[in-house]
N, C-alpha and C positions, 0 to 999 in steps of 0.2 A: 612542364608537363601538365603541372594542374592551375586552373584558370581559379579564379578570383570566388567566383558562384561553386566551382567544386569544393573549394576548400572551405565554403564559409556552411556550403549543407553539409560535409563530413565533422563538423565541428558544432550544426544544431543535429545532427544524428545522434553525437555521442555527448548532446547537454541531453537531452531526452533522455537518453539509457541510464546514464547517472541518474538525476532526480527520479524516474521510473525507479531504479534502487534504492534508492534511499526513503521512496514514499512506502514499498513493498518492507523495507526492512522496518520501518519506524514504526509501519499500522501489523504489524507482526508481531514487534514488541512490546506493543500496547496490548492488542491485543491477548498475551501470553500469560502477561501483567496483572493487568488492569480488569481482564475480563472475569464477573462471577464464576464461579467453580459451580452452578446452578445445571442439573443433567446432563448435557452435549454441547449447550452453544461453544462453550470457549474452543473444543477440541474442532467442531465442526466449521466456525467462525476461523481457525487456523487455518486448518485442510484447505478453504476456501479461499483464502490468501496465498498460501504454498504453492498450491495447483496451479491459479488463476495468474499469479503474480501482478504487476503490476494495478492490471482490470479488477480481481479480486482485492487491492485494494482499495482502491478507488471504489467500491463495492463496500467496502466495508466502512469508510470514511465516512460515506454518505448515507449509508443505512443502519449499521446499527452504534455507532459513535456516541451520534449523537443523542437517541434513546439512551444508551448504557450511558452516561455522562446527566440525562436528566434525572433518569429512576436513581442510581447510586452517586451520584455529585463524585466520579472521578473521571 
């Protein structure tokens, strides 16, 4: 029933959803962690992961990681 090319994108559809999870849950819990308790970022920084999911991590990876990681060395 299914050809060679179907079964090999239903199998990169569901490595994408995996990793897309697992990037979502890791920069979640970093974030939850690891982030200053300093006014709103950390609760807003979450909301923004939560909502967004995967995007909003990938969002948060690349913009404030790496700040929070140089100001506070975690």
């Amino acid at each position: 029933m299914f050809t060679g090319v179907a079964i090999g994108l239903v199998l990169l559809y569901w490595i994408f959803i995996i990793v897309g999870f697992v990037l979502w849950l890791w920069m979640l819990i970093d974030c939850i962690t690891k982030e200053p308790s300093e006014g709103n970022d950390k609760i807003v920084w979450a909301l923004v992961i939560i909502f967004l999911g995967p995007l909003g991590a990938l969002i948060y990876l690349f913009a404030r990681r790496p700040k929070r990681k140089q100001q506070y060395g975690k």
